[in-house]
BATORLO-407685 format. One record per residue (C-alpha): residue number from 1; x, y, z. Coordinates in steps of 0.02 Angstrom, whole numbers, always signed. Layout:
BEGIN
num: NUM | u: X | v: Y | w: Z .
...
END
This chain:
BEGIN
num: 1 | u: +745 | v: +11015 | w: -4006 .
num: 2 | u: +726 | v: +11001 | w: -4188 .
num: 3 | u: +720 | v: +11188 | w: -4249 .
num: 4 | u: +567 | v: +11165 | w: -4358 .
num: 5 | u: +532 | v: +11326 | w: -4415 .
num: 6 | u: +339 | v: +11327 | w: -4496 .
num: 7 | u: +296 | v: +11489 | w: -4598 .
num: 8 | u: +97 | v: +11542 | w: -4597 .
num: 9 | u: +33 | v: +11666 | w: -4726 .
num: 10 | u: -130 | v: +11703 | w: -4734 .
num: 11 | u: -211 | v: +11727 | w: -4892 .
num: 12 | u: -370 | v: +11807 | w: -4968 .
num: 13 | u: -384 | v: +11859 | w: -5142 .
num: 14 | u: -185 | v: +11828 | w: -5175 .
num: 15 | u: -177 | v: +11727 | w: -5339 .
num: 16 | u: -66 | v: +11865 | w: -5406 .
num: 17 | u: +53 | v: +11861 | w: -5298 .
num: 18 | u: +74 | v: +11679 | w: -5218 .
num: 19 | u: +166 | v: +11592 | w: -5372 .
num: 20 | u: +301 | v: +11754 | w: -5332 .
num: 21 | u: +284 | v: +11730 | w: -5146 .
num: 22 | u: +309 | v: +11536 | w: -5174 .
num: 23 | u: +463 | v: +11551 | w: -5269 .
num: 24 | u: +583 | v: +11661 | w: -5137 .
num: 25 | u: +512 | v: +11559 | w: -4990 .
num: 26 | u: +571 | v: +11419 | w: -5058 .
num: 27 | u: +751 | v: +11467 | w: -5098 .
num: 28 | u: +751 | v: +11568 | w: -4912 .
num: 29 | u: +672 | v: +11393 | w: -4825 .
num: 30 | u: +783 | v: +11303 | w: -4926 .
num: 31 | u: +929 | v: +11399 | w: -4889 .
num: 32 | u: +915 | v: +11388 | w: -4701 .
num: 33 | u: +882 | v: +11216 | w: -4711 .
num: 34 | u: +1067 | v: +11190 | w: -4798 .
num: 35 | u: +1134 | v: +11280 | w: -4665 .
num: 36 | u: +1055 | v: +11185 | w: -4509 .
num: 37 | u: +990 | v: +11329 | w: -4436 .
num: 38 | u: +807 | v: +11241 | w: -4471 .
num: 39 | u: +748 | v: +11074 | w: -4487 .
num: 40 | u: +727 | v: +10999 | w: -4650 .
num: 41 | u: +547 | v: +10956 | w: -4570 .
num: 42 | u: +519 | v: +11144 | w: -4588 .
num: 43 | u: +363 | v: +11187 | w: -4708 .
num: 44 | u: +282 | v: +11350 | w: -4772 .
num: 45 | u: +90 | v: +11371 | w: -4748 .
num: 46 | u: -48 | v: +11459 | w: -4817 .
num: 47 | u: -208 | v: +11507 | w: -4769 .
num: 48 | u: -338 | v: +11506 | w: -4858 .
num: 49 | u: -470 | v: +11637 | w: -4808 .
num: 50 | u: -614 | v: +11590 | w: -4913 .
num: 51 | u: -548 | v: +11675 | w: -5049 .
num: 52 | u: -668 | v: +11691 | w: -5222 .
num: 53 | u: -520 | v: +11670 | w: -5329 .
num: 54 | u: -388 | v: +11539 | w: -5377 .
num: 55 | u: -285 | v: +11553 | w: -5225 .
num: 56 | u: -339 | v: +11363 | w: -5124 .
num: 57 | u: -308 | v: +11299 | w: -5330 .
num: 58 | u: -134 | v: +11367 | w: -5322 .
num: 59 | u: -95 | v: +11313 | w: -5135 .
num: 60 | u: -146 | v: +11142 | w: -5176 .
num: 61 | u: -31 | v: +11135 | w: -5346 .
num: 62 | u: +120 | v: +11193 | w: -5217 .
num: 63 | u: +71 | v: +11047 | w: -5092 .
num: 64 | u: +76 | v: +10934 | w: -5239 .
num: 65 | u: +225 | v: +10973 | w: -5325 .
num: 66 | u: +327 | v: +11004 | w: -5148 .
num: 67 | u: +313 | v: +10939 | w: -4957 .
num: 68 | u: +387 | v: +11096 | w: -4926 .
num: 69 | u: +206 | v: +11189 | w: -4950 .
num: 70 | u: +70 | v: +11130 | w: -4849 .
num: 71 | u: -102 | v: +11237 | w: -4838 .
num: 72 | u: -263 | v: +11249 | w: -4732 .
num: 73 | u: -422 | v: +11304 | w: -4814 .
num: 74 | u: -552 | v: +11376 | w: -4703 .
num: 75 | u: -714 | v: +11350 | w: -4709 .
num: 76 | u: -783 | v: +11509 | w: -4761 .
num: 77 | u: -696 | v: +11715 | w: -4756 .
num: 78 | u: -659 | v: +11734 | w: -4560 .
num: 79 | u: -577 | v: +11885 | w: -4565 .
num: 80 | u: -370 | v: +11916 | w: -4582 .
num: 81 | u: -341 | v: +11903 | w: -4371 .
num: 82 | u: -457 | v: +11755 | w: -4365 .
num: 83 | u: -363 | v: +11681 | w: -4517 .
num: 84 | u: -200 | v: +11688 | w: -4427 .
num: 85 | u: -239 | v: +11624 | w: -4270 .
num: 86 | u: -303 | v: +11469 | w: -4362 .
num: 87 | u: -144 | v: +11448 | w: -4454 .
num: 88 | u: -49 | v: +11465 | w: -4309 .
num: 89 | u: -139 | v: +11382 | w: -4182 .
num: 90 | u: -169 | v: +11215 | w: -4305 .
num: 91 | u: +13 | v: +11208 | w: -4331 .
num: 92 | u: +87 | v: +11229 | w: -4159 .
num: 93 | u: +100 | v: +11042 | w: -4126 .
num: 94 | u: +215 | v: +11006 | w: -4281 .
num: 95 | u: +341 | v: +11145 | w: -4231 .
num: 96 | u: +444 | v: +11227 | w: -4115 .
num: 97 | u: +454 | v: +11423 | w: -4179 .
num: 98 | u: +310 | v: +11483 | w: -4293 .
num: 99 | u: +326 | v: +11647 | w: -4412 .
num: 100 | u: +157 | v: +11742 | w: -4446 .
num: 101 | u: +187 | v: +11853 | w: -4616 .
num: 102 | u: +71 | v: +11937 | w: -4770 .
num: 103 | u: +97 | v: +11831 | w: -4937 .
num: 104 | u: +101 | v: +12014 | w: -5029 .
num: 105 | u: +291 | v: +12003 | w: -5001 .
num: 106 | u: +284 | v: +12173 | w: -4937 .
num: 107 | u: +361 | v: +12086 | w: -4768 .
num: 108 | u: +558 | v: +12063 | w: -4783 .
num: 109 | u: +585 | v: +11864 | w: -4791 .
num: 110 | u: +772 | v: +11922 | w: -4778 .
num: 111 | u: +709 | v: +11971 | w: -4603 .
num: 112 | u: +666 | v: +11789 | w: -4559 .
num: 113 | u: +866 | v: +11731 | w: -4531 .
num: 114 | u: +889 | v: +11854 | w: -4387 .
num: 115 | u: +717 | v: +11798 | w: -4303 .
num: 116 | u: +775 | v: +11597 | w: -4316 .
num: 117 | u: +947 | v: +11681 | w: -4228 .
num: 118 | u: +857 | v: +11766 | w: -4092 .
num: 119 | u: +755 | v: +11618 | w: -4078 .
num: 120 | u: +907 | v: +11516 | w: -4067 .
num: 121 | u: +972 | v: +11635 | w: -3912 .
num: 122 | u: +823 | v: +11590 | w: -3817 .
num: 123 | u: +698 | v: +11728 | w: -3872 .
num: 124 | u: +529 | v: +11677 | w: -3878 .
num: 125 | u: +445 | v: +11810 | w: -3979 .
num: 126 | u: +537 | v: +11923 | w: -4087 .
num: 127 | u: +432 | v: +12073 | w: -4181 .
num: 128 | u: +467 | v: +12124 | w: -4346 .
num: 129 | u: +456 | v: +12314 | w: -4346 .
num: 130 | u: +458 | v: +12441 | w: -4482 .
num: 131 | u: +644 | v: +12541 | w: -4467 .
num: 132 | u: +574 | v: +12680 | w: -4582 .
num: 133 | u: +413 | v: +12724 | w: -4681 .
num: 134 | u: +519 | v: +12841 | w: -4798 .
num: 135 | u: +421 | v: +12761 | w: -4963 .
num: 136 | u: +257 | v: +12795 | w: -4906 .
num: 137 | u: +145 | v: +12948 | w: -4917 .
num: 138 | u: +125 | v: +13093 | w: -4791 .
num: 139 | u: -62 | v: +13051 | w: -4787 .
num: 140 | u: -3 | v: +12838 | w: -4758 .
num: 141 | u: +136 | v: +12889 | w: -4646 .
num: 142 | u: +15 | v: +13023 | w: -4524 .
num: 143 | u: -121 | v: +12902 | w: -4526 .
num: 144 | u: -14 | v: +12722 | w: -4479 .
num: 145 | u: +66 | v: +12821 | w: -4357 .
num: 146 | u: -62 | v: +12886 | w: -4272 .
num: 147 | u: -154 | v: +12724 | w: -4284 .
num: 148 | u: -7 | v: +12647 | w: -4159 .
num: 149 | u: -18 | v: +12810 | w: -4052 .
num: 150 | u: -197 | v: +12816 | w: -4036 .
num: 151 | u: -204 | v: +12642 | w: -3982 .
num: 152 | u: -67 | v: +12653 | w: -3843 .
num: 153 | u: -139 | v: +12806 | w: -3780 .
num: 154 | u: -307 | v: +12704 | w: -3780 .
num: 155 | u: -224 | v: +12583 | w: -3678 .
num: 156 | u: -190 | v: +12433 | w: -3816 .
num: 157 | u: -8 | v: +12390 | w: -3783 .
num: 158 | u: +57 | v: +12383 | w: -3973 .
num: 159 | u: +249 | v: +12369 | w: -4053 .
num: 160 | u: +256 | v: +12553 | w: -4130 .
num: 161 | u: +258 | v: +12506 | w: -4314 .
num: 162 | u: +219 | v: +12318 | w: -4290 .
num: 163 | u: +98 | v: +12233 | w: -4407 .
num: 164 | u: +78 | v: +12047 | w: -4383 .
num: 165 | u: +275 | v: +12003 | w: -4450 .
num: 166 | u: +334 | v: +11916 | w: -4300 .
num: 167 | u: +414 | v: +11730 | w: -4242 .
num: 168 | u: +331 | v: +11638 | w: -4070 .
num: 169 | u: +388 | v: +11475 | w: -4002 .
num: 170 | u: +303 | v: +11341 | w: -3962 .
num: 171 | u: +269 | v: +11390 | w: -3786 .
num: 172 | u: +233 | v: +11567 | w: -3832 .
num: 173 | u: +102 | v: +11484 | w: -3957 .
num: 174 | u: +30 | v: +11411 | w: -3815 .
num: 175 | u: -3 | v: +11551 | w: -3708 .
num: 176 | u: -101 | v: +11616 | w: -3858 .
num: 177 | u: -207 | v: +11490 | w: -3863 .
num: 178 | u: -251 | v: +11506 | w: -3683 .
num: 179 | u: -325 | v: +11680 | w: -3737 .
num: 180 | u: -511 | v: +11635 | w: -3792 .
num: 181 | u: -585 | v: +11809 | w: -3833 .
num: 182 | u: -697 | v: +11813 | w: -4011 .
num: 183 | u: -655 | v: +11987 | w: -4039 .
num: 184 | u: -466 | v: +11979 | w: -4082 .
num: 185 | u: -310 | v: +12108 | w: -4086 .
num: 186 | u: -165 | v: +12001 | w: -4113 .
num: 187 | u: -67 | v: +12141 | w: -4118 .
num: 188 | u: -113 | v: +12201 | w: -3926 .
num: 189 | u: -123 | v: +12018 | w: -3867 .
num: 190 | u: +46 | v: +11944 | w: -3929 .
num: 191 | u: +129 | v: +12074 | w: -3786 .
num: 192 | u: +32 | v: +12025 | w: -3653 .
num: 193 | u: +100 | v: +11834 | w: -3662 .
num: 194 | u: +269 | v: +11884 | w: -3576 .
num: 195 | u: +409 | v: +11779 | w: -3603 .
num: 196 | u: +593 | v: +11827 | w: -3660 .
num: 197 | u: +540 | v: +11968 | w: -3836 .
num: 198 | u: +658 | v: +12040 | w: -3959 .
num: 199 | u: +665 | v: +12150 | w: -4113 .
num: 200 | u: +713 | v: +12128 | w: -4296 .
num: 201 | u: +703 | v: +12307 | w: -4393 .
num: 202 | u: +667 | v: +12291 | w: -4570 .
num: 203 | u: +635 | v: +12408 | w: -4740 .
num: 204 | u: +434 | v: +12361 | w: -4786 .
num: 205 | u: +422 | v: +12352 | w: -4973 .
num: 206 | u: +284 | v: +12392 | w: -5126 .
num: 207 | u: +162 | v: +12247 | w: -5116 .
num: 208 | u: +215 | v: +12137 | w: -5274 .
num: 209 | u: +31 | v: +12118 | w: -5336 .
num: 210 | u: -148 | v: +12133 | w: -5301 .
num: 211 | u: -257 | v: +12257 | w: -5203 .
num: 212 | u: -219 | v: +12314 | w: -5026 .
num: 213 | u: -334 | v: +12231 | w: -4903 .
num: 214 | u: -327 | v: +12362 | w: -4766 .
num: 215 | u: -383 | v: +12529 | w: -4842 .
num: 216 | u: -417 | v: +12696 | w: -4721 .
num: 217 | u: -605 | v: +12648 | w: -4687 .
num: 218 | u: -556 | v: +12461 | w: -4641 .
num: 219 | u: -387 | v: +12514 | w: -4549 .
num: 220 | u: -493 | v: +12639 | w: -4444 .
num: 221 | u: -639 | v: +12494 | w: -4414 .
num: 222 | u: -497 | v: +12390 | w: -4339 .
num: 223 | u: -413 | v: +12526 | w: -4214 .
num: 224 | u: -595 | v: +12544 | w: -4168 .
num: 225 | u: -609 | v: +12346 | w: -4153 .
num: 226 | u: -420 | v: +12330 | w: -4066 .
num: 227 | u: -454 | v: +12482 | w: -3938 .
num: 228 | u: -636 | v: +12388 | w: -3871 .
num: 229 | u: -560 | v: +12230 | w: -3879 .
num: 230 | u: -428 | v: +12266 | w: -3747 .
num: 231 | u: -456 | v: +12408 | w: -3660 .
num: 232 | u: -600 | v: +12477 | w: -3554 .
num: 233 | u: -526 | v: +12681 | w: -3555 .
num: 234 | u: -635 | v: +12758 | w: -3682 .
num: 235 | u: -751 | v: +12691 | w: -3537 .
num: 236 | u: -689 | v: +12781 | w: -3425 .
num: 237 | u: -669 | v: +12943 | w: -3542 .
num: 238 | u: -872 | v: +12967 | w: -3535 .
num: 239 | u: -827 | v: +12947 | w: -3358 .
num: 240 | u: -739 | v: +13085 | w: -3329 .
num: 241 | u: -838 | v: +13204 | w: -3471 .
num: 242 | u: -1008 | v: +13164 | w: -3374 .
num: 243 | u: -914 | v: +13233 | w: -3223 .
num: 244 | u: -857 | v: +13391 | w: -3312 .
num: 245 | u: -1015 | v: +13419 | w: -3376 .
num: 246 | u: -1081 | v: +13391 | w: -3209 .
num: 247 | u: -969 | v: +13537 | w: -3157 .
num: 248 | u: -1000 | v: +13626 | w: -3279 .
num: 249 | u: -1203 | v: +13638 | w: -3255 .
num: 250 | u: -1162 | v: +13670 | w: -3073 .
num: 251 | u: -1076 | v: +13844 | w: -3144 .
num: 252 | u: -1225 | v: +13877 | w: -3268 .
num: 253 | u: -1342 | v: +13821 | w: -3111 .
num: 254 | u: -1247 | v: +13970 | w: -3003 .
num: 255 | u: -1238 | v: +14102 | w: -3170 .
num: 256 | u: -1416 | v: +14077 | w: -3189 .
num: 257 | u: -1488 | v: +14113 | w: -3002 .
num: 258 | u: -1352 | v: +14270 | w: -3021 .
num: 259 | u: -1461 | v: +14324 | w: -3173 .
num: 260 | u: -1637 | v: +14313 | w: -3092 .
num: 261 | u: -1565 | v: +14374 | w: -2949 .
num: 262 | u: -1498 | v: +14544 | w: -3037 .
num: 263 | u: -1659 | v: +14549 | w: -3142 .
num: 264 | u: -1563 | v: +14494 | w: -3332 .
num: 265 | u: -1687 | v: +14355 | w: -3337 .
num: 266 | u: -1657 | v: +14324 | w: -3525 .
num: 267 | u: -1548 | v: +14203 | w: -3579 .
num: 268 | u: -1463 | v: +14221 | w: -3751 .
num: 269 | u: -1550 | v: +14098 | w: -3882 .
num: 270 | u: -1370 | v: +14067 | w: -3962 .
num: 271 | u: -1300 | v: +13982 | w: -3796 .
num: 272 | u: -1452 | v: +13890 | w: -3767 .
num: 273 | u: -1453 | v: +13817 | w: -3944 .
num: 274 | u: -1236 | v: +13790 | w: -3912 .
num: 275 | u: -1287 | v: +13688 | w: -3758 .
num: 276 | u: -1432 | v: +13579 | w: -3811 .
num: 277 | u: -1325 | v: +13538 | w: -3975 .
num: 278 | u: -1166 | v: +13507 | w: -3876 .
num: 279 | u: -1248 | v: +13392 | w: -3753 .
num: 280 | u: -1350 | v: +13294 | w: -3846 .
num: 281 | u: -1191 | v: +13277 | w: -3978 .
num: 282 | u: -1105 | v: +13179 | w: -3803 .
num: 283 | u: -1249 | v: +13103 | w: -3768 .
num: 284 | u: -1260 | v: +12994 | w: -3927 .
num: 285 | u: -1070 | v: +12979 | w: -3934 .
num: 286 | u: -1065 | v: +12930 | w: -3758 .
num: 287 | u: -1214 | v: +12795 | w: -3811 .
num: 288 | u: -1105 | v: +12732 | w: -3959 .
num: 289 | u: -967 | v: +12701 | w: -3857 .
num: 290 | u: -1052 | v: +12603 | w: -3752 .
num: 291 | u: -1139 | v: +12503 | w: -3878 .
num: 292 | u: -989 | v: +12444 | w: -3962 .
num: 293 | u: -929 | v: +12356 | w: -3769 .
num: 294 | u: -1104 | v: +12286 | w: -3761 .
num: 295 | u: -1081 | v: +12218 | w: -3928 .
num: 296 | u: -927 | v: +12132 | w: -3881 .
num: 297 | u: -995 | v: +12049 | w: -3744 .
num: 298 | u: -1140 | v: +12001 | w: -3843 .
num: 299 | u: -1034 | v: +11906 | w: -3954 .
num: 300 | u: -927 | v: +11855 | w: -3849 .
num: 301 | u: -1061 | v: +11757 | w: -3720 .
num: 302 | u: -1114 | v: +11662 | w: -3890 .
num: 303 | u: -940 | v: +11594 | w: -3897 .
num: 304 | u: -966 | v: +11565 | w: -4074 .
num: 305 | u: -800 | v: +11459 | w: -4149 .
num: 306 | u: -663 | v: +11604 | w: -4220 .
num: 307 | u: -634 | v: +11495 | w: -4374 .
num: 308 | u: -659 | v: +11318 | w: -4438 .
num: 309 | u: -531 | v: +11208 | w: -4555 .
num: 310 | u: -604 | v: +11116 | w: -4676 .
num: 311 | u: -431 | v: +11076 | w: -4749 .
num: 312 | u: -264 | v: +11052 | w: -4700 .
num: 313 | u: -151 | v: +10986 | w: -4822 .
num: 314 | u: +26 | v: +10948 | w: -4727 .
num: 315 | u: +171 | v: +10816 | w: -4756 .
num: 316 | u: +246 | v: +10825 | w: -4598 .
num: 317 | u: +383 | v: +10689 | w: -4626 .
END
C-alpha cells in the first residue's frame, strides 16, 4: 500500500480564506510527505459548491501553480453534505485513506498526523472530535450540544461533538458509497459502516475569514433533516401520544357520564376551549411530522443524482 493520503474540503463562498487555507496545507502535506508517513502521490482537494464568488478562480490558480492541489467544480450549489460526498466518493479510486475537513481552518490540520497514525495501526475511520468548546458562547455551546443530544435521543447515532473532521479508508469509502439515500446525514451514516473507528481530540479554532455557513435557523433545519433521514422514532412518538390521548378521552368519556349522571351537566367553557386548542395543536404537529417522512420518500423514489462534476482538475502522477 502506498499511503496516499487525499484531503477534500468543500468550499462555498471561501475566497477569503482558501489562499490562507492553501498555504498551511501545503507545508502540513508537505511535511508528512518528507517524513514517509504519506505518499508523495498525496494531493489536497477542493470542492467547489457552486460558489458566486472567486473560489473555482482561486482553486484553479493552486492546480496550476502545484500538482499538489487538484479541485472538482460541481455543477451547480448541492448543498455542504452533498458537496462532500462528491469529493469523497470521486476521489476514492486514487487513494487509500481520505480526510473530509471545512477550508475555514477552524478544523486543526495539526490533528491530521495522529489520524494518518491511527490509520497506519489499522483504523479505518478515525473522528475528529471537539475536546472542549471553552471559546464559544453559552448560547453556541447549549445549542451544539443539544443539537448532538437531541439527535441521539432521536435515534441518529452521532460522535458527541463530531462535525464532518474525520479520515476513512479506502474500504470504509466504499461502504459509503453503497449507501444510496438522497436525503443525507453524513454525520449519522459514517457510524453505521462498522469497521475498526478511533478518536483524535482536538481544540476547534475562530474561523480565519468569511461568514459562517451554518447559522441557528440552518443548524436547526439540518437536525430536523438528520433526525428524518435516519430514524423513524418521532414516528413512533405520535404513536404513543395518540394512545395517551386515547386514554385520556376514555377518563373524560367516564368524568362526563359521572356528571350527567349526578345532574352537573355543565361543562366549564375554559376546559373545553383547553381541549379543542390542545388537540388540534397535536393534530397539525402530528400531520407535520408526518409530512416531512412523506417528503423524503417522495424524493427519494425520484432518485434524482445527489451531485454532478462538471470539473475535476487532478494530477495524479
Amino acid at each position: 500500500m502506498d499511503n496516499i493520503l487525499y484531503l477534500v474540503l468543500p468550499c462555498f463562498n471561501e475566497e477569503e480564506v482558501l489562499p490562507e487555507t492553501s498555504q498551511r496545507l501545503w507545508v502540513k502535506m508537505n511535511g508528512l510527505i518528507k517524513q514517509n508517513k504519506i505518499d508523495e502521490k498525496s494531493r489536497v482537494i477542493f470542492v467547489n459548491d457552486g460558489s458566486k464568488d472567486r473560489t473555482w478562480e482561486l482553486i484553479r490558480e493552486f492546480h496550476e501553480k502545484d500538482k499538489l492541489f487538484g479541485g472538482i467544480n460541481l455543477s451547480r450549489n448541492m448543498g455542504h453534505q452533498n458537496a462532500l460526498l462528491a469529493g469523497l466518493l470521486t476521489v476514492r479510486e486514487h487513494a487509500d485513506m481520505v480526510i473530509s475537513m471545512d477550508a475555514d481552518l477552524q478544523d486543526d490540520i495539526d490533528a491530521i498526523d495522529e489520524m494518518v497514525e491511527k490509520y497506519l495501526d489499522g483504523t479505518d475511520i478515525v473522528y475528529g472530535v471537539r475536546s472542549s468548546r471553552k471559546k464559544d458562547t453559552f448560547f453556541k455551546k447549549a445549542t451544539a450540544e443539544g443539537f448532538y443530544k437531541i439527535m441521539n435521543t432521536m435515534g441518529a447515532n452521532t460522535v458527541f461533538n463530531h462535525a464532518d473532521y474525520r479520515l476513512m479508508s479506502k474500504r470504509a469509502l466504499e461502504g459509503l458509497s453503497q449507501y444510496g439515500e438522497v436525503n443525507l446525514f453524513l454525520r449519522g451514516i459514517v457510524p453505521m459502516i462498522g469497521y475498526p473507528t478511533d478518536v483524535v481530540y482536538y481544540e476547534r479554532g475562530e474561523r480565519f475569514a468569511g461568514k459562517s455557513k451554518y447559522p441557528l435557523g440552518k443548524m436547526l433545519s439540518f437536525a430536523v433533516e438528520g433526525i428524518t433521514s435516519l430514524s423513524t422514532k418521532p414516528i413512533r412518538m405520535i404513536t404513543t401520544l395518540g394512545f395517551f390521548i386515547f386514554l385520556v378521552s376514555i377518563g373524560m368519556l367516564i368524568y362526563s357520564l359521572i356528571r350527567h349522571f349526578t345532574g352537573a351537566t355543565i361543562v366549564g367553557w375554559t376546559t373545553l376551549m383547553v381541549s379543542v386548542w390542545a388537540i388540534g395543536g397535536l393534530i397539525l404537529l402530528s400531520l407535520g411530522v408526518v409530512g416531512e417522512y412523506i417528503g423524503k420518500i417522495y424524493l427519494e423514489t425520484k432518485m434524482r443524482p445527489r451531485y454532478i462534476v462538471e470539473q475535476f482538475l487532478n494530477d495524479k502522477d
